[in-house]
C-alpha positions in Angstrom: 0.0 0.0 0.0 1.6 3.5 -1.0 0.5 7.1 0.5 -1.1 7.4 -2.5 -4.1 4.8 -1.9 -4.3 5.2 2.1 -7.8 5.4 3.6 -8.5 5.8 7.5 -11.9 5.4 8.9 -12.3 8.4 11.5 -8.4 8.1 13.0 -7.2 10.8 14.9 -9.6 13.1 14.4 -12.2 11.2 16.3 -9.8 10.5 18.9 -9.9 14.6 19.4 -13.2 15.0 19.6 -14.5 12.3 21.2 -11.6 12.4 23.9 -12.4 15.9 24.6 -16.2 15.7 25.1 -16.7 11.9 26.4 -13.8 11.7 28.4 -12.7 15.0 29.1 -9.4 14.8 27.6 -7.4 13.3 24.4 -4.7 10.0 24.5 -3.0 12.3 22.1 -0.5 15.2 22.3 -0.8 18.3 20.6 2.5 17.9 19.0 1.6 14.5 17.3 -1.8 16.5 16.1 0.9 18.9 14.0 3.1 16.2 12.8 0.6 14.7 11.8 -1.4 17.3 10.1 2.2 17.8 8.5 2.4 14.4 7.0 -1.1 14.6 5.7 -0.4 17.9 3.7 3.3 16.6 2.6 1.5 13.7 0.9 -1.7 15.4 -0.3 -4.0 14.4 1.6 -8.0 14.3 1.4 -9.8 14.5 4.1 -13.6 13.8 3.2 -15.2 14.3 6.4 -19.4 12.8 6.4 -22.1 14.2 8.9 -25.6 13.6 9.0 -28.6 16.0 10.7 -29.6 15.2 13.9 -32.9 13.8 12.7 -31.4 12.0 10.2 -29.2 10.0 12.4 -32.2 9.1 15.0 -33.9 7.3 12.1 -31.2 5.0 11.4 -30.2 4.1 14.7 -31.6 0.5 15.7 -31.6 0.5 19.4 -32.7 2.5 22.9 -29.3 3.2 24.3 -28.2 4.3 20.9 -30.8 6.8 20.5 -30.5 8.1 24.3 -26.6 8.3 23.3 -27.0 10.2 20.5 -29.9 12.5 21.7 -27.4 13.5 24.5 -24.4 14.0 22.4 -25.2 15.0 19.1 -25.0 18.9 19.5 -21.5 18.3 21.5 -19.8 16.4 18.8 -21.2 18.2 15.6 -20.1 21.1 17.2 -16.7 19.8 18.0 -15.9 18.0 15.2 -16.9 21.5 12.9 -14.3 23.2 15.4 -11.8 20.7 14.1 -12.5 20.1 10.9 -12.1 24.1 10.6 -8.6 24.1 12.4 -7.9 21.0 10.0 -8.8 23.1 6.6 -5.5 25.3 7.2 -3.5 21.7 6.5 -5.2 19.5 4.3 -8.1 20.4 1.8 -11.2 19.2 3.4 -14.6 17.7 1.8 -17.6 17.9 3.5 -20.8 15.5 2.7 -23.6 15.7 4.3 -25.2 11.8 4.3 -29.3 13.0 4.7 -29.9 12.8 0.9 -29.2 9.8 -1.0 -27.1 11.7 -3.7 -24.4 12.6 -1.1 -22.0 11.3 -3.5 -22.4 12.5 -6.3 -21.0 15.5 -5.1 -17.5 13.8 -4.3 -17.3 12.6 -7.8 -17.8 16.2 -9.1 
């Protein structure tokens, strides 16, 4: 596998926003965020970053603690992870999707 064809399901990024709202601090230090924010925009990195609505996401979650979860932490999160993903756009070009209409991905491929 090269640079070239590397994909990561949420990675770091998660780890800062969901360390810093569910458990009040992140496993990883500031200085590894730059390096490797670094390394991302050395090797042209994408970063395609999918949300979904509120709403949207209560109608496809399948159980009770699910739902309770995410009608707790919903407004916490979105609103962290757009404070990242801001901080992030000075790195790396970002893509944002929004997953509530079916066509989401068309507008990727454009």
């Amino acid at each position: 596998m090269t640079a070239s064809n590397l994909v990561f399901d949420r990675s770091f990024i998660s780890e800062i926003v969901y360390g810093s709202i569910l458990m009040g601090s992140i496993r990883i230090r500031s200085e590894e965020i730059i390096e490797l924010l670094s390394i991302c925009s050395n090797n042209n990195y994408i970063l395609i970053y999918l949300y979904a609505s509120k709403a949207e996401l209560l109608k496809r979650v399948n159980n009770s603690a699910d739902y309770n979860l995410l009608l707790k932490y919903y407004d916490l999160l979105s609103n962290e992870y757009q404070k990242v993903i801001n901080r992030i756009k000075a790195h790396i070009r970002v893509i944002e999707l929004c997953t509530d209409q079916e066509d989401y991905l068309t507008n990727l491929l454009e």
